[in-house]
C-alpha positions, 0 to 999 in steps of 0.5 A: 499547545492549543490543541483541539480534538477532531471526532470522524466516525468511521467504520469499525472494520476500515479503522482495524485494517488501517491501524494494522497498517501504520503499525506496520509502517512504523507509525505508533498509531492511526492517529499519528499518521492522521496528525502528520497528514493533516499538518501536511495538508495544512501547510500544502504539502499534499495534493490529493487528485481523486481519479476513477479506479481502473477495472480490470476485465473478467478475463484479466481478473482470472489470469491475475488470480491464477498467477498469484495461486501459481506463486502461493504454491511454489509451481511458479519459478521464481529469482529473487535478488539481494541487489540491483547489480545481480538484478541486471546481470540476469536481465541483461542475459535474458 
C-alpha cells in the first residue's frame, strides 16, 4: 500500500469533542473516520454544500431553553414508545 501521512493542525479541544464522537458512533478512532470520509470524497460519494447556520431568535432561544429544563427535570410529561405501531396508535388518538 502507498500510503502517505496527512498532517491538519486542529484545535486541541475540537479534536477531544470529535474523537469522543466517533467513539460513540462506533469508530475505533478520528482517524478512521477521516480515512472513510476522504476515500468517500475521493471517489464522489460525498457532496458537501455549506449553507449559512439558521439563528434562532432570543425569544426562541428562551422558549427552547425552558422546554429542555422542564424535561431535564421530570415536570415536563413525556411517552416514550418501543415501536412505531404503539406510536400511532397514540397519535391517532390524539
Amino acid at each position: 500500500m502507498n500510503s502517505v501521512t496527512l498532517q491538519v493542525p486542529i484545535n486541541k479541544s475540537v479534536r477531544d469533542q470529535a474523537t469522543l464522537r466517533v467513539e460513540k458512533m462506533g469508530f475505533s478512532s478520528l482517524q478512521e473516520i477521516i480515512r472513510l470520509f476522504i476515500n468517500k470524497i475521493a471517489v464522489g460519494e460525498v457532496n458537501l454544500k455549506f449553507e449559512e447556520a439558521i439563528q434562532l431568535s432570543p425569544k426562541a432561544i428562551k422558549r427552547y431553553d425552558k422546554m429542555i429544563d422542564e424535561i431535564e427535570s421530570g415536570k415536563a410529561k413525556l411517552t416514550t414508545f418501543t415501536n412505531v405501531s404503539d406510536l400511532m396508535k397514540h397519535l391517532n388518538e390524539n
